[in-house]
C-alpha positions as CSV (number, residue, x, y, z in Angstrom):
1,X,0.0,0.0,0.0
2,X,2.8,2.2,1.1
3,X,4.7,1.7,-2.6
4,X,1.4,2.1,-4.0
5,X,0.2,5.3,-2.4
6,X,3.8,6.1,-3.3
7,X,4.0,5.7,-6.9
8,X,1.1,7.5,-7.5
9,X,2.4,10.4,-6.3
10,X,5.1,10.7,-8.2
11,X,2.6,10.0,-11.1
12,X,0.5,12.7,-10.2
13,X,3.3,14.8,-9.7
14,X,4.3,14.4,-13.2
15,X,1.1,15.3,-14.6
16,X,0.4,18.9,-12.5
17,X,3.7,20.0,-13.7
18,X,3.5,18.6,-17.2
19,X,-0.1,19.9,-17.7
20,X,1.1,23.3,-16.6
21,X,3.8,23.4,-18.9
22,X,1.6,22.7,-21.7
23,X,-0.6,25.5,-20.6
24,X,2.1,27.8,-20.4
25,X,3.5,26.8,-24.0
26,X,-0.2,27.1,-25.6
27,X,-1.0,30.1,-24.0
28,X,2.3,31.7,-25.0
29,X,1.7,30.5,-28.7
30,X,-1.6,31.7,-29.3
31,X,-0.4,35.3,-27.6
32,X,2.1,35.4,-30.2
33,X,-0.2,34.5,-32.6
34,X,-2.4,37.4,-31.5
35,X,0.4,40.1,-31.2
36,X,1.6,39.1,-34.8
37,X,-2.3,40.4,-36.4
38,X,-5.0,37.7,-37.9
39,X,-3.8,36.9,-41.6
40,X,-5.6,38.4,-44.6
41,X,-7.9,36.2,-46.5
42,X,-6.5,36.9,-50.2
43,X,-2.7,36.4,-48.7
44,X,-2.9,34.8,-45.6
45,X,0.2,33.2,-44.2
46,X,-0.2,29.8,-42.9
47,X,2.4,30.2,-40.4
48,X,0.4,32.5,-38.8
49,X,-2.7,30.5,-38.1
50,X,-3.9,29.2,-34.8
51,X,-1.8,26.1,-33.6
52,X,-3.5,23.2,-32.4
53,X,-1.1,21.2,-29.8
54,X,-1.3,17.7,-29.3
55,X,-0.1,16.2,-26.4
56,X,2.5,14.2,-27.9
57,X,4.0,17.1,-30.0
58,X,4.0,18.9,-26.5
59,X,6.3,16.2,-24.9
60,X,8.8,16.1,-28.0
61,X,8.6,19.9,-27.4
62,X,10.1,19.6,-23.9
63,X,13.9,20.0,-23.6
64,X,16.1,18.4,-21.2
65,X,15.9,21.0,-19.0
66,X,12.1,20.4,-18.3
67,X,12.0,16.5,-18.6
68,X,14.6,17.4,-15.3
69,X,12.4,19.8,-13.6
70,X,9.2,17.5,-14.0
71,X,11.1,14.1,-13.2
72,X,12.7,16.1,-9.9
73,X,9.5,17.2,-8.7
74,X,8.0,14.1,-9.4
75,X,11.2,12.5,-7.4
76,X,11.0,15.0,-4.5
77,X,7.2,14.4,-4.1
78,X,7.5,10.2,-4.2
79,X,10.2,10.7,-1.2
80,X,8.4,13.2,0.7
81,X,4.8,11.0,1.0
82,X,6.8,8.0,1.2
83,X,8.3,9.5,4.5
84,X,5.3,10.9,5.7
85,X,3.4,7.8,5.5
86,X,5.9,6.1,6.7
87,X,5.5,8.6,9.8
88,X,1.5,8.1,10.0
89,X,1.3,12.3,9.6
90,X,-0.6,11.7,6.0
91,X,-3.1,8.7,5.6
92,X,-6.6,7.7,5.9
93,X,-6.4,5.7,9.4
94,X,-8.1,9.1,11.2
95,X,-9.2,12.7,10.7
96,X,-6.2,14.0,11.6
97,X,-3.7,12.5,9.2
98,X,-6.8,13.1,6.4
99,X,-6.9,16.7,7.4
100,X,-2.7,16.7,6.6
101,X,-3.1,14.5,3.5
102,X,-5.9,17.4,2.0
103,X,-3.3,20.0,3.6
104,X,-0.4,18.6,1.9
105,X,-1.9,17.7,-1.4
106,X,-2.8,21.4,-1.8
107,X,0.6,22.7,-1.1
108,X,1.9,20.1,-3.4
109,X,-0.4,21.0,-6.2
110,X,-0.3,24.8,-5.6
111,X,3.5,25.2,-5.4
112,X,4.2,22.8,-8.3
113,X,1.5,24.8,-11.0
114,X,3.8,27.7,-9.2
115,X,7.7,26.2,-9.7
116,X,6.4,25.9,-13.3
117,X,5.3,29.3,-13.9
118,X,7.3,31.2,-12.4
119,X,10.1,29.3,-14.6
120,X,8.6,30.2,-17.5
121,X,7.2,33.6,-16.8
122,X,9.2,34.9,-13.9
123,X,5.8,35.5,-12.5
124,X,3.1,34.0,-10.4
125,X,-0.1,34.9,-11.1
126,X,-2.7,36.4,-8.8
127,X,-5.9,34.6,-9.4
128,X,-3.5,31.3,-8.3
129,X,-2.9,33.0,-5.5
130,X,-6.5,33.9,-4.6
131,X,-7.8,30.3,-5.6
132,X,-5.1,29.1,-3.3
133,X,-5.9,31.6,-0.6
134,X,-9.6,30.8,-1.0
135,X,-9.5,27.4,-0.9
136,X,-6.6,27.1,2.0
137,X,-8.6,29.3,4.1
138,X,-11.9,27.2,3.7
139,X,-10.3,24.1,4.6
140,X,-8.6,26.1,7.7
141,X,-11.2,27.4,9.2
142,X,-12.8,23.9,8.9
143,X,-10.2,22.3,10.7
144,X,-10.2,25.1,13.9
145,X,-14.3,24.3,13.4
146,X,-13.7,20.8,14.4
147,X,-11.6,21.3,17.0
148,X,-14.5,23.6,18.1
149,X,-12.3,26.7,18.1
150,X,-14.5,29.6,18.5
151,X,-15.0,32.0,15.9
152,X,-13.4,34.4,17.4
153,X,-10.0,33.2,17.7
154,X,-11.1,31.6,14.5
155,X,-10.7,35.4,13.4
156,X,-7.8,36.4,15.6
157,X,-5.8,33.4,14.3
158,X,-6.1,34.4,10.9
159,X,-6.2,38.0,11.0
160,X,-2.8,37.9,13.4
161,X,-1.1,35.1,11.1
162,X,-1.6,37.3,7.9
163,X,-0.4,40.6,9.6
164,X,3.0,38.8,11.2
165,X,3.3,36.9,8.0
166,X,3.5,40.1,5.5
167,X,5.3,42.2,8.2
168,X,8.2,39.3,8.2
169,X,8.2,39.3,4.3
170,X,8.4,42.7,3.5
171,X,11.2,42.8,5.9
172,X,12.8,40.0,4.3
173,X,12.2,41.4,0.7
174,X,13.1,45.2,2.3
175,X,16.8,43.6,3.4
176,X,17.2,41.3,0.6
177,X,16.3,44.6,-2.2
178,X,14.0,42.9,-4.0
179,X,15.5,39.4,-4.0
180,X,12.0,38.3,-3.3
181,X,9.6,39.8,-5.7
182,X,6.6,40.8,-5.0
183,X,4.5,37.3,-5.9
184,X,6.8,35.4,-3.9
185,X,5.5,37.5,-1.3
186,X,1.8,37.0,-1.9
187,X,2.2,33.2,-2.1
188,X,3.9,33.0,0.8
189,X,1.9,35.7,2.8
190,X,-0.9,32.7,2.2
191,X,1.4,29.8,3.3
192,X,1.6,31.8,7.0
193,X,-1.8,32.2,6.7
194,X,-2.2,28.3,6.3
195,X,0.8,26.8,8.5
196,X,1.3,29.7,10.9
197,X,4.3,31.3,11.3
198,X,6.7,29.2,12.4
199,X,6.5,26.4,10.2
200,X,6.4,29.5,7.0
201,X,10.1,30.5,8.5
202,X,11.1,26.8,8.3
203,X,9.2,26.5,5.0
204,X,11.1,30.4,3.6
205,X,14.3,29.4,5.4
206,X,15.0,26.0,3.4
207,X,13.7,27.9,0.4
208,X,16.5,30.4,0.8
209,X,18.9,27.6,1.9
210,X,18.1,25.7,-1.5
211,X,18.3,28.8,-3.8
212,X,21.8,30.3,-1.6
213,X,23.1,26.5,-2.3
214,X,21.8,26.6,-6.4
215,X,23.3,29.6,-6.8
216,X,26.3,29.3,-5.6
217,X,27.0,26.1,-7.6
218,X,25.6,28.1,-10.9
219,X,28.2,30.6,-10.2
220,X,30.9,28.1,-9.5
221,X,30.0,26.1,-12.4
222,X,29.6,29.5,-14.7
223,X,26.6,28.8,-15.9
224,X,25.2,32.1,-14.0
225,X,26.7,35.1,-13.2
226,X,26.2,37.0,-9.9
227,X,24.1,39.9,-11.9
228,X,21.7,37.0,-13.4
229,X,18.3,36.0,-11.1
230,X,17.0,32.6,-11.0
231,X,13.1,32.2,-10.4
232,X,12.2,31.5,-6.5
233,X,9.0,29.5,-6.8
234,X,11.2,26.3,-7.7
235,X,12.5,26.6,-4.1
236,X,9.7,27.2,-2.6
237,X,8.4,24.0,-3.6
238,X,12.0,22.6,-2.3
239,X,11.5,24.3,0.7
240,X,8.5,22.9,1.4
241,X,8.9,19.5,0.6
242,X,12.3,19.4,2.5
243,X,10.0,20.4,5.3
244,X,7.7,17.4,5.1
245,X,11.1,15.5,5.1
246,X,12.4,16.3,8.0
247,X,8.5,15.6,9.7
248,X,7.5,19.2,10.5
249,X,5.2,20.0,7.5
250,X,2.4,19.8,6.7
């Protein structure tokens, strides 16, 4: 059961991040199509028309580069549910390790639609963010509901978590000048929101500790310079799986 639950993971895994890859190549084909002008009738140019991707054309589109991003999330994710389960924090033996499997699988499905946008587009979009927000608070306030918090400190507990959580970022973004844009910040302004604070420093401090460690073996290796940027929503997805590793997330 455990291989099982396992496996399927890593499938699943593989299909978020492929799917939004393909989204992201569509949607920036069809712009360009757009920004280059609808073709004439007498002399239109066929190269212009609308393309129509097929799935399999889309995965001999992918280069090596993204084969490695989707197979090393889809590695990552396999490793960190086989170690949770392992631990009994995710499963379907009580409420509480379903409320972390529903937890975790949104994290997991939020940050890996995010690693692969903000490779593409250096961006992270807001309605993600407010579907993400949306949905994350829901399912929170459900979970203080059945521990019969009142509302409340239903309230407090998420008005506080969202005021210390962008307070700590801004800082962070403040001191690093704009290290962290301003996306980054939104996301993970909702991941305080969700975890509370101290698990979103564990979750931003392995972030920062996987994209200090990247960079510095991009620069060593000279495939980066220290002027260049590299996209942060790959590490927050690091960042947080590295946190389920060690058993303090979700």
């Amino acid at each position: 059961m455990k291989l099982l639950i396992t496996g399927l993971a890593g499938i699943y895994a593989i299909i978020i991040t492929a799917l939004s890859l393909f989204y992201l190549r569509v949607s920036s084909s069809e712009t360009k199509i757009s920004d280059e002008g609808e073709p004439n009738d007498k002399g239109a140019d066929k190269s212009q028309s609308p393309v129509n991707f097929h799935p399999l054309g889309l995965v001999k589109s992918m280069s090596k580069k993204d084969c490695v991003m989707v197979f090393g999330c889809s590695v990552l994710t396999m490793i960190s549910v086989y170690l949770l389960y392992t631990r009994k924090i995710i499963g379907f033996e009580s409420e509480k390790t379903m409320a972390n499997t529903i937890m975790y699988m949104l994290f997991v499905t939020v940050t890996l639609i995010v690693t692969m946008i903000d490779k593409e587009t250096r961006k992270i979009p807001n309605k993600i963010v407010v579907i993400f927000a949306l949905v994350g608070v829901v399912f929170r306030i459900y979970q203080m509901y059945a521990q019969k918090t009142s509302i409340k400190v239903m309230i407090l507990s998420l008005v506080l978590t969202f005021v210390i959580s962008a307070c700590v970022l801004f800082l962070v973004s403040f001191v690093s000048r704009g290290g962290i844009g301003y996306g980054d910040i939104k996301f993970l302004i909702v991941c305080g929101v969700l975890l509370g604070i101290s698990k979103l420093l564990l979750m931003m401090s392995l972030s920062l500790i996987s994209c200090l460690t990247t960079a510095i073996f991009l620069v060593g290796t000279h495939r980066k310079t220290l002027k260049d940027t590299v996209p942060f929503g790959p590490f927050m997805f690091m960042g947080y799986i590295l946190g389920t590793c060690i058993g303090v997330l979700p």
